[in-house]
Biopython code that builds the backbone (N, CA, C, O; Angstrom):
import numpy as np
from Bio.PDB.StructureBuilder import StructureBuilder

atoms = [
    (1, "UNK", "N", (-0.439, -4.174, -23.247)),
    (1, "UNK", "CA", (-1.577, -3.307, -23.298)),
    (1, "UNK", "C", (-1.397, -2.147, -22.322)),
    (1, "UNK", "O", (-1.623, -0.970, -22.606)),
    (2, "UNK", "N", (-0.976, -2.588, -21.174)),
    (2, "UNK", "CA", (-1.352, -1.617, -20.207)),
    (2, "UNK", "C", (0.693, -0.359, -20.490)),
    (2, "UNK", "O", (0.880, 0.818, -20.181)),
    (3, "UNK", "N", (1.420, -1.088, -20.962)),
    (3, "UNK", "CA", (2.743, -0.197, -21.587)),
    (3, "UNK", "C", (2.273, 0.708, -22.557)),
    (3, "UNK", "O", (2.908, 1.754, -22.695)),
    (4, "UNK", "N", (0.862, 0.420, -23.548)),
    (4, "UNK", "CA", (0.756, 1.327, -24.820)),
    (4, "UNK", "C", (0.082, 2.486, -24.075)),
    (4, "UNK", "O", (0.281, 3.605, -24.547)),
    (5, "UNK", "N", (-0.871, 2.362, -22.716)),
    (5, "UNK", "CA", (-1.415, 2.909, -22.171)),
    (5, "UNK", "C", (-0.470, 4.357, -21.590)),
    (5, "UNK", "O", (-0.608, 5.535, -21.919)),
    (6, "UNK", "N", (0.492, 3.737, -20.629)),
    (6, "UNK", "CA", (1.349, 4.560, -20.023)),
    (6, "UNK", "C", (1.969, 5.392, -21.165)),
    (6, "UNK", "O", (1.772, 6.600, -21.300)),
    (7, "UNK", "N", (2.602, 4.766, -21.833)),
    (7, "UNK", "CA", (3.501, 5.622, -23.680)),
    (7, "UNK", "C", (2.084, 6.286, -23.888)),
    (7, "UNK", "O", (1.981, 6.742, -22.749)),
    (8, "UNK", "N", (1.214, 6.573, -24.356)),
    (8, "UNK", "CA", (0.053, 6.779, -24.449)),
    (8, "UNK", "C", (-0.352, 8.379, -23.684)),
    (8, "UNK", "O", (-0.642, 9.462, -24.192)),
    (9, "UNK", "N", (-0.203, 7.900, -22.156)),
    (9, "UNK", "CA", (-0.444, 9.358, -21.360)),
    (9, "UNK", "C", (0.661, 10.037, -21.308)),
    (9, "UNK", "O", (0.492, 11.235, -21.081)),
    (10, "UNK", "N", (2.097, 9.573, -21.484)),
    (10, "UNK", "CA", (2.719, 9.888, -21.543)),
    (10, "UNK", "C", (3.271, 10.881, -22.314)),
    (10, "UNK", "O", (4.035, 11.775, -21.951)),
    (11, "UNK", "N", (2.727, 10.609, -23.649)),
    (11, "UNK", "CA", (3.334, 11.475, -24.838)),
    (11, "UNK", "C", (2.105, 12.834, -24.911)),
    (11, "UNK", "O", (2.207, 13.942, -25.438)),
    (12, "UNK", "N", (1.089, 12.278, -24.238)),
    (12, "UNK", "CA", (-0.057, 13.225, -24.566)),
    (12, "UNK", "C", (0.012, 14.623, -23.694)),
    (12, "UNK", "O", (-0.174, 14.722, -22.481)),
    (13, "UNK", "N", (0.346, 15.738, -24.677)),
    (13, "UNK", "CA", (0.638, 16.968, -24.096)),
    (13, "UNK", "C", (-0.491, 18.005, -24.308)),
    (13, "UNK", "O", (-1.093, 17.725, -25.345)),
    (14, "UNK", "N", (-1.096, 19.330, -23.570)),
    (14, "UNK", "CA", (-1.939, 19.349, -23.588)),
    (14, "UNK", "C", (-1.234, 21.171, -23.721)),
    (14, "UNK", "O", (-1.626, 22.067, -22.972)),
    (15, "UNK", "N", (-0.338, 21.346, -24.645)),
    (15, "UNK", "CA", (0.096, 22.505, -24.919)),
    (15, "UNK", "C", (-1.032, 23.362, -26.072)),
    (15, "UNK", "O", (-1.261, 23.002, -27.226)),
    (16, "UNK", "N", (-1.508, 24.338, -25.499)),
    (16, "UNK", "CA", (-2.084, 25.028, -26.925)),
    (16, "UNK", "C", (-1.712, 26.244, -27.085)),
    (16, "UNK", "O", (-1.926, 27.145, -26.274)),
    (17, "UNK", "N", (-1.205, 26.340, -28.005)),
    (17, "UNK", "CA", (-0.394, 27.286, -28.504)),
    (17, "UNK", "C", (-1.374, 28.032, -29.503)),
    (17, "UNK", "O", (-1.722, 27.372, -30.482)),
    (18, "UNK", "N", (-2.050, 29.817, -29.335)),
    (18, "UNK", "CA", (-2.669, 29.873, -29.899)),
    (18, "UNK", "C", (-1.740, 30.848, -31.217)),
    (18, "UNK", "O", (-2.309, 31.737, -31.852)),
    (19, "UNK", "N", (-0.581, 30.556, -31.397)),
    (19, "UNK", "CA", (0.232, 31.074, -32.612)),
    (19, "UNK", "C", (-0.117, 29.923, -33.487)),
    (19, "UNK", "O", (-0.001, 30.108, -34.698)),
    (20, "UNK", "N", (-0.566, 28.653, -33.024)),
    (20, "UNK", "CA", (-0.391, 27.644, -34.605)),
    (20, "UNK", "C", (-1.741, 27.780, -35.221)),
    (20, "UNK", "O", (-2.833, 27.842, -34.656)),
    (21, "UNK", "N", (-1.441, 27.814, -36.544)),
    (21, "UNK", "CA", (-2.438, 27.768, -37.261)),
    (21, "UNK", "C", (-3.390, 26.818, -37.447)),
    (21, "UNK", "O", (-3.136, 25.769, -36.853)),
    (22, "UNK", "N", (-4.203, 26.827, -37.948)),
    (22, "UNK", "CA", (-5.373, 26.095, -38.145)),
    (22, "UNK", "C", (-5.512, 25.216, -39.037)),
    (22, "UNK", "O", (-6.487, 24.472, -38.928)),
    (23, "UNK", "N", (-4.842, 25.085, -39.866)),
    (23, "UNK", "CA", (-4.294, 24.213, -40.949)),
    (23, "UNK", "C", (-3.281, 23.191, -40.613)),
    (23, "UNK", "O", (-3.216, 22.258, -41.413)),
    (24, "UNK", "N", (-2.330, 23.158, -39.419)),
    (24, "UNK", "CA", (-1.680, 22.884, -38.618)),
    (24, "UNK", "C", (-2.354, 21.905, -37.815)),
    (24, "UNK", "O", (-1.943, 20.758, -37.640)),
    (25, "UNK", "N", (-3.573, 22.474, -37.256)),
    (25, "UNK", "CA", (-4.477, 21.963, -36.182)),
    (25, "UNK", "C", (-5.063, 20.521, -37.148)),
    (25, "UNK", "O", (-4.864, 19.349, -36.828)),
    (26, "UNK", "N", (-5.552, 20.832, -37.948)),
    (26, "UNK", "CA", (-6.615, 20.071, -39.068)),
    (26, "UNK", "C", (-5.836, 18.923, -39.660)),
    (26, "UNK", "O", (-6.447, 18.007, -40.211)),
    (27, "UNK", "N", (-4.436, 18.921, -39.571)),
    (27, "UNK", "CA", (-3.154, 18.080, -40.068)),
    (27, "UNK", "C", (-3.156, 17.121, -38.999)),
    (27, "UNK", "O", (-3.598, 15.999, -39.245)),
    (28, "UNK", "N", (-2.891, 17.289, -38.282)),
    (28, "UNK", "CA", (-2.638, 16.544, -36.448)),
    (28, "UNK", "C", (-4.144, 16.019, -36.574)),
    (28, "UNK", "O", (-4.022, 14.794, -36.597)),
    (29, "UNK", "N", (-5.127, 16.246, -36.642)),
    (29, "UNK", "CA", (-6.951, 15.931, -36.517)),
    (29, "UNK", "C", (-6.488, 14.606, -37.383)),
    (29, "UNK", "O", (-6.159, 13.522, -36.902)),
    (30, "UNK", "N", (-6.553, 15.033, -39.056)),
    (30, "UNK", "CA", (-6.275, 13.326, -39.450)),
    (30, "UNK", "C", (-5.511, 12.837, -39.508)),
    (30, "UNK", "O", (-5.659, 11.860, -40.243)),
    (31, "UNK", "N", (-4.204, 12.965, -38.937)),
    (31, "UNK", "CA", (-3.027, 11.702, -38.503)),
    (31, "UNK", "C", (-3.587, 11.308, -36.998)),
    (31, "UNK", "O", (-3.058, 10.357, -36.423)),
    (32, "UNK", "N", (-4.629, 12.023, -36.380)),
    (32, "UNK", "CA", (-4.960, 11.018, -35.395)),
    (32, "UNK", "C", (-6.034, 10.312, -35.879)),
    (32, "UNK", "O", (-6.232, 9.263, -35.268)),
    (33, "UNK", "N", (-6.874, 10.576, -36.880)),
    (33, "UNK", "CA", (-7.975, 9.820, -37.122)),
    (33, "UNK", "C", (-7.547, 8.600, -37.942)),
    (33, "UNK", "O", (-8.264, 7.603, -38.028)),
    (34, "UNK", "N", (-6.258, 8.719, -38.589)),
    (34, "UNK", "CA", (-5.605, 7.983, -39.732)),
    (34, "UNK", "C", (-5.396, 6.631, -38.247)),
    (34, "UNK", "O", (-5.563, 5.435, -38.484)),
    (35, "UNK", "N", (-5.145, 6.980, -37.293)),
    (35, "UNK", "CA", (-4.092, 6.051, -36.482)),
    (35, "UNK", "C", (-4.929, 5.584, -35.837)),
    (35, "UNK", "O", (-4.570, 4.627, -35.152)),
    (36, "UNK", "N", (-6.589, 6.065, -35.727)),
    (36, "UNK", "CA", (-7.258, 5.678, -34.818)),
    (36, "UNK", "C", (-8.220, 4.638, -35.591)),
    (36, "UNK", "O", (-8.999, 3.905, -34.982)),
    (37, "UNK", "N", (-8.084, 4.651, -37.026)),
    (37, "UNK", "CA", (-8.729, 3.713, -38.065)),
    (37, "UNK", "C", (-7.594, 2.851, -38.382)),
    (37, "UNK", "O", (-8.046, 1.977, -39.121)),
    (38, "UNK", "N", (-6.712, 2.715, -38.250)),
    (38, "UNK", "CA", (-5.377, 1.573, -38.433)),
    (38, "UNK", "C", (-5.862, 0.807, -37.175)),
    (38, "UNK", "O", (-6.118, -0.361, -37.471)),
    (39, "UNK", "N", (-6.062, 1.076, -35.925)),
    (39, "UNK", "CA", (-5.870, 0.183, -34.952)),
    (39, "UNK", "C", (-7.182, -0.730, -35.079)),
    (39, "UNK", "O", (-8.196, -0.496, -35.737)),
    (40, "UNK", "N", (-6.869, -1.890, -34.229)),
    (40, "UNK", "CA", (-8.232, -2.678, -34.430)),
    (40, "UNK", "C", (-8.105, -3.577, -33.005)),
    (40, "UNK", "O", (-7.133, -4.204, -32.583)),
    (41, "UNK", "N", (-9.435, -3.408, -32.432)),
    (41, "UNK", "CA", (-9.957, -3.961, -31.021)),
    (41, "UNK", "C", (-9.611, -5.751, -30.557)),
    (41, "UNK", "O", (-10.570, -6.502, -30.382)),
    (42, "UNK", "N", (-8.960, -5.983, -30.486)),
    (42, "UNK", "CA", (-8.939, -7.242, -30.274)),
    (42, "UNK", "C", (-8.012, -7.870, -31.757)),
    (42, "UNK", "O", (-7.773, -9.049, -32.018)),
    (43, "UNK", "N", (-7.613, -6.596, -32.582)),
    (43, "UNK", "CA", (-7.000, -7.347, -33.812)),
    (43, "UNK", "C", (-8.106, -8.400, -35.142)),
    (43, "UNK", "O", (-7.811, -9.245, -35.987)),
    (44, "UNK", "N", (-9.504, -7.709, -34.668)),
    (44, "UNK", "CA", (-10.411, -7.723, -35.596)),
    (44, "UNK", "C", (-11.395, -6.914, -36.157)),
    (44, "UNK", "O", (-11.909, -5.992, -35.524)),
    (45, "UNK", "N", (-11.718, -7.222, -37.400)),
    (45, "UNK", "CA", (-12.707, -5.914, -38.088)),
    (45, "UNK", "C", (-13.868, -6.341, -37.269)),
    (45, "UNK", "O", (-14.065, -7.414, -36.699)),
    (46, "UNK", "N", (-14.619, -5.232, -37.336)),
    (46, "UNK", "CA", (-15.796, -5.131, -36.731)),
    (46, "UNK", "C", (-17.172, -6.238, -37.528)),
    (46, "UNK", "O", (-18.299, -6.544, -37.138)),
    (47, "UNK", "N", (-16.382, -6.580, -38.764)),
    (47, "UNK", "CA", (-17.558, -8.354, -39.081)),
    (47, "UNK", "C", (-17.039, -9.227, -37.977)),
    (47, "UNK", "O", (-17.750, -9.829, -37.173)),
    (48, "UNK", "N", (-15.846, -9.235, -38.015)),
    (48, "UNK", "CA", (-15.112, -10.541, -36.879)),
    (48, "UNK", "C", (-16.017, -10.072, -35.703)),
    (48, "UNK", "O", (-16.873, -10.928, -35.480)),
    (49, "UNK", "N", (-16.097, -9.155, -35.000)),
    (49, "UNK", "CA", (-16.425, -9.133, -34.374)),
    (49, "UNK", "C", (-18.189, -9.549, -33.722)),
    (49, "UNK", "O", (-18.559, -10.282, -32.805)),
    (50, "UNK", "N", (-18.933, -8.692, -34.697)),
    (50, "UNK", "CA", (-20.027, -9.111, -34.944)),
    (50, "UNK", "C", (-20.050, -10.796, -34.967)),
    (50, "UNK", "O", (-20.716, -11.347, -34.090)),
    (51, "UNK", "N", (-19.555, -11.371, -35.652)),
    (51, "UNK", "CA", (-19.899, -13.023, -35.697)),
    (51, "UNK", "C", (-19.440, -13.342, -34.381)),
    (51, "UNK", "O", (-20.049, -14.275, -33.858)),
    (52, "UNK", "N", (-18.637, -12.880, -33.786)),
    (52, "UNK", "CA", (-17.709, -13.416, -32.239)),
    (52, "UNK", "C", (-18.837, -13.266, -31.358)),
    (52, "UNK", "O", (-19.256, -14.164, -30.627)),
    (53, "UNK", "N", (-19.515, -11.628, -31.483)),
    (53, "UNK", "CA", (-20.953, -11.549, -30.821)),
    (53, "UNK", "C", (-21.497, -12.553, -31.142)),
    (53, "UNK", "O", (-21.266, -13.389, -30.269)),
    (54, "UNK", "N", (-22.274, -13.072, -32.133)),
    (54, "UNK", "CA", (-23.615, -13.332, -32.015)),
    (54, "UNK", "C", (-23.240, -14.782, -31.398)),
    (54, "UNK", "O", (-23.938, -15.330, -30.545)),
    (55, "UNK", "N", (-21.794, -15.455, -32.051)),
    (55, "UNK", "CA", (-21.524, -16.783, -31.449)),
    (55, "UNK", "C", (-21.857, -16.864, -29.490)),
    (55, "UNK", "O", (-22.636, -17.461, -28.746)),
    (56, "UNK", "N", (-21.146, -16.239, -29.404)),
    (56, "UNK", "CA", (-21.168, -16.239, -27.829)),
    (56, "UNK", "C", (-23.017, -15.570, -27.206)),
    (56, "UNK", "O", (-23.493, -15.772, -26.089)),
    (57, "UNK", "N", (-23.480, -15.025, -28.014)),
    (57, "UNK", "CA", (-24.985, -15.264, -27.802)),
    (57, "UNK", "C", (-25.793, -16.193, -27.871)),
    (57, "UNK", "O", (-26.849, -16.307, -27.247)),
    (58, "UNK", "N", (-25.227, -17.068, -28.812)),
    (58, "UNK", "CA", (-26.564, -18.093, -29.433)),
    (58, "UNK", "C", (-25.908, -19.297, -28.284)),
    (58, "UNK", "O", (-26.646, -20.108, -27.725)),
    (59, "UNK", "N", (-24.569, -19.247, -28.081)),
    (59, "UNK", "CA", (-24.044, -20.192, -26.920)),
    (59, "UNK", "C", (-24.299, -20.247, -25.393)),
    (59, "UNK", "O", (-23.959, -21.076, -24.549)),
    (60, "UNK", "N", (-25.275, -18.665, -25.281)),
    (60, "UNK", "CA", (-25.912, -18.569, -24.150)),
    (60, "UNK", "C", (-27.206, -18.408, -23.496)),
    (60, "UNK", "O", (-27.713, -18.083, -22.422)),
    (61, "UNK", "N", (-27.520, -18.842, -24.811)),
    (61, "UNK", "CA", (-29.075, -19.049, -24.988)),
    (61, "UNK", "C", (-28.813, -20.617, -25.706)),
    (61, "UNK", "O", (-29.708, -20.954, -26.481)),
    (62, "UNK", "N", (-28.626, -20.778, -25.676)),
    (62, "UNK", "CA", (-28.575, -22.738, -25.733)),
    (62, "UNK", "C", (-28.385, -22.916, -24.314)),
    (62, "UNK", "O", (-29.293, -22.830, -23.487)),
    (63, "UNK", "N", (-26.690, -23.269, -23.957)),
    (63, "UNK", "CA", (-26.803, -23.274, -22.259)),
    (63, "UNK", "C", (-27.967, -22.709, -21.697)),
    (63, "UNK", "O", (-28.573, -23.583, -21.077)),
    (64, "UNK", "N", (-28.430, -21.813, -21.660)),
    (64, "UNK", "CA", (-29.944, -21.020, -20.876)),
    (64, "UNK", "C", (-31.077, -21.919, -20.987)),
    (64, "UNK", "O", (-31.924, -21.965, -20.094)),
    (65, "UNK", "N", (-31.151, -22.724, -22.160)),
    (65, "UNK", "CA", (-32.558, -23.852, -22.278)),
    (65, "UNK", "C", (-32.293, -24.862, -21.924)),
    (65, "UNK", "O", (-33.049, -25.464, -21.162)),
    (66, "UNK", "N", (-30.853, -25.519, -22.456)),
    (66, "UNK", "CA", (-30.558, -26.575, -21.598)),
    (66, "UNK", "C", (-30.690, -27.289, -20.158)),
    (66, "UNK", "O", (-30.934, -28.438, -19.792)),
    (67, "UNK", "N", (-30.302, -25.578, -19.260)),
    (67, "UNK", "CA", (-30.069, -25.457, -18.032)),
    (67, "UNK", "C", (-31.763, -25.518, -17.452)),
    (67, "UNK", "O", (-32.044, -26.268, -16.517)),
    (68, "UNK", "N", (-32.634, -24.806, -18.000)),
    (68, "UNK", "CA", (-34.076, -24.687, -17.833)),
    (68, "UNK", "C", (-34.732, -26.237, -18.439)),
    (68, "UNK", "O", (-35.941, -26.288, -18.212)),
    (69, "UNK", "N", (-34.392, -27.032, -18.891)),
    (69, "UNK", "CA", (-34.608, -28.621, -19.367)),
    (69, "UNK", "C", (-33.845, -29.257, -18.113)),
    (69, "UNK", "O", (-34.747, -29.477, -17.305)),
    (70, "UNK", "N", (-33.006, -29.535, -17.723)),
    (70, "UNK", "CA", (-32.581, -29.839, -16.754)),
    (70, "UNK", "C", (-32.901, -29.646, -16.002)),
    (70, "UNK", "O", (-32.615, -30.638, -15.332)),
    (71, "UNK", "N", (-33.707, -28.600, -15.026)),
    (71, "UNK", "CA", (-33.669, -28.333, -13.644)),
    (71, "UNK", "C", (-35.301, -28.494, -13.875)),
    (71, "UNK", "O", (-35.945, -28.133, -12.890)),
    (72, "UNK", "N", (-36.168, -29.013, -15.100)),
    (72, "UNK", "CA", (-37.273, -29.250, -15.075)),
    (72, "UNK", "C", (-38.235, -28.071, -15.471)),
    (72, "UNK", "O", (-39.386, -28.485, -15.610)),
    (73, "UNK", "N", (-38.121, -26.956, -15.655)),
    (73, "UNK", "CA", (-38.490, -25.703, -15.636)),
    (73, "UNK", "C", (-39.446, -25.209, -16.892)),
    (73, "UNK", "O", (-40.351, -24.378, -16.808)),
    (74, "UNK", "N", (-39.088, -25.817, -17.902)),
    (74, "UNK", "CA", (-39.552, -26.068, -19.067)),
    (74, "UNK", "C", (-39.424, -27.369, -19.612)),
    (74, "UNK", "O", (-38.441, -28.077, -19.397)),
    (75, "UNK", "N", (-40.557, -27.764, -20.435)),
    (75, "UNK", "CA", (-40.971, -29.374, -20.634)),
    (75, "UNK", "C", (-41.374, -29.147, -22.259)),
    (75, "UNK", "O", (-41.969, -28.213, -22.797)),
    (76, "UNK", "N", (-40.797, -30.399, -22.819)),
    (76, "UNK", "CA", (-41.599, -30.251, -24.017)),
    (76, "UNK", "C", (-42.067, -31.463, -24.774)),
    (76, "UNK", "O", (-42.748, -31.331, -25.791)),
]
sb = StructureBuilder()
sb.init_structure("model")
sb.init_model(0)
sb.init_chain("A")
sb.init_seg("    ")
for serial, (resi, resn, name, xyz) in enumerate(atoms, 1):
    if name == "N":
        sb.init_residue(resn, " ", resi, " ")
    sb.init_atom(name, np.array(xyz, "f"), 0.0, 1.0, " ", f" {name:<3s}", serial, name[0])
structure = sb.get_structure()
């Protein structure tokens, strides 16, 4: 992770050349948007993800009542 980072700042040049055209410009726009919709956060779509959320929510709000049943806090 932290190698894609360095390759990453590395390659990123911050030349603007105002001879290139604009059509040029707009080419480079979606091969980065192309590359920035190929990648995926953790190597899941954003449903995976969503369910990964809500799991680890509903698992902390269980522990959370449990813990409040235990220490007496709530009674039922």
């Amino acid at each position: 992770m932290l190698d894609e980072l360095r390759r990453g700042a590395a390659e990123d040049t911050f030349d603007f050349d105002e001879a290139e055209s604009e059509a040029e410009g707009a080419i480079v726009v979606e091969e980065d948007l192309e590359e920035k919709v190929d990648r995926l956060f953790l190597g899941m779509t954003a449903v995976e993800r969503m369910f990964l959320s809500l799991f680890f929510f509903l698992v902390v709000v269980v522990i959370g009542i449990l813990l409040l049943l235990v220490t007496g806090r709530i009674q039922f």
